[in-house]
C-alpha positions in Angstrom: 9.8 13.7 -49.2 12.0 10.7 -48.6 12.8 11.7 -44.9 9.0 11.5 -44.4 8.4 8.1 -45.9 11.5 6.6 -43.9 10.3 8.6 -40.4 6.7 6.6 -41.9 8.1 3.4 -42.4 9.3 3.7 -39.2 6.4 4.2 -37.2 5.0 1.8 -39.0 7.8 -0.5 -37.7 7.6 0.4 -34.1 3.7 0.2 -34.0 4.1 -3.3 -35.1 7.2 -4.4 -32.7 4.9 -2.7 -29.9 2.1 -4.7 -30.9 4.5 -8.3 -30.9 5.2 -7.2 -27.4 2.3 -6.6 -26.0 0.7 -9.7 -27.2 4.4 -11.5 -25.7 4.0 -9.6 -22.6 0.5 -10.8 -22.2 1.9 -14.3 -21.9 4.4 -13.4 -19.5 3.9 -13.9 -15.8 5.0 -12.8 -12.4 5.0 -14.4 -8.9 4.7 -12.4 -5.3 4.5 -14.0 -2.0 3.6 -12.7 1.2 3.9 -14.2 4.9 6.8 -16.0 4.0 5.5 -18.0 1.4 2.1 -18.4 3.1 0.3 -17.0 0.4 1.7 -16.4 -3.2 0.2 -15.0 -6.5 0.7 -15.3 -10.0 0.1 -12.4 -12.4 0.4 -11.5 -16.1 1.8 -8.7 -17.5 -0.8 -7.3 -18.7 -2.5 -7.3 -15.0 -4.4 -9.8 -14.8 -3.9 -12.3 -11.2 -4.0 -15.9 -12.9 -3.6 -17.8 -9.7 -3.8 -17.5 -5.9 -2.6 -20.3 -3.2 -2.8 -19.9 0.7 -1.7 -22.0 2.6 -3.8 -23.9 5.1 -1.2 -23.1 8.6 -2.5 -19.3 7.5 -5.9 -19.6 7.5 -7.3 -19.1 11.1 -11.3 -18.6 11.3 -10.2 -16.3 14.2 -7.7 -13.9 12.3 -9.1 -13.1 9.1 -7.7 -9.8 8.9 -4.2 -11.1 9.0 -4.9 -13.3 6.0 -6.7 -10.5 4.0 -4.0 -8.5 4.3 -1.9 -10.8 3.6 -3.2 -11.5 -0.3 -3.5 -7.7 -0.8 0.3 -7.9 0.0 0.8 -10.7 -2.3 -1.3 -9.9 -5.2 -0.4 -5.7 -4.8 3.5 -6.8 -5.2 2.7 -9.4 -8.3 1.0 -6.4 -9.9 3.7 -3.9 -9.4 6.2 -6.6 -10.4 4.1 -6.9 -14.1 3.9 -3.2 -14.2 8.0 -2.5 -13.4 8.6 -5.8 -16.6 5.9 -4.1 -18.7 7.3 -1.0 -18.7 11.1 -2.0 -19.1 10.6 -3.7 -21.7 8.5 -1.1 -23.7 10.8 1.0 -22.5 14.1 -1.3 -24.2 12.0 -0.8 -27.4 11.1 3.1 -27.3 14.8 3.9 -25.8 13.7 5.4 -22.4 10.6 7.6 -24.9 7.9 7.8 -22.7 4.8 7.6 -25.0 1.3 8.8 -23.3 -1.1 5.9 -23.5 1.6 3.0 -24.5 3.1 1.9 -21.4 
C-alpha cells in the first residue's frame, strides 16, 4: 500500500508543478517578424497575440495582399514559437511523457 500512496503523492506533485507552469507559461511571450522586420507580433504561451506593429513603408493602399500575408506570416510563426516553448517545457517536467490533453 505504501507504493500506491508515494505513486499518489506523486501525481499529486506533478499536477501541481504542471499547474505553476502553466500559469508561468501564460506570462511568457514570444516575438515573430515578417518582411524583414516590417511587421512583428508578440504572443503568449498560452496563444494568445498580445501585440501587432506594421510598419508604415509596408502599408500600400495598392498592395494589400502583400501586407495580409505578411501578418499571417508574422503572427503564424509567433504562435508556433509559443507552441514549440510550451511544449518543451512541459516536456522538461514530464521527461519526454507525452500526456493526451496536457501539452
Amino acid at each position: 500500500m505504501r507504493g500506491m500512496n508515494d505513486l499518489v503523492r506523486q501525481a499529486q506533485m506533478m499536477h501541481k508543478k504542471m499547474g505553476q507552469l502553466q500559469e508561468d507559461l501564460s506570462g511568457r511571450t514570444v516575438e515573430a517578424q515578417s518582411g524583414g522586420g516590417m511587421v512583428s507580433v508578440v504572443a503568449t504561451c498560452a496563444g494568445d497575440v498580445t501585440s501587432v506593429k506594421i510598419d508604415k513603408s509596408v502599408v500600400d493602399p495598392e498592395d494589400v495582399e502583400m501586407l495580409q500575408d505578411l501578418v499571417l506570416a508574422a503572427v503564424g510563426e509567433a504562435l508556433k514559437q509559443a507552441r514549440e516553448l510550451r511544449e518543451a517545457e512541459m516536456s522538461k517536467l514530464t521527461g519526454g511523457l507525452k500526456l493526451p490533453g496536457i501539452i
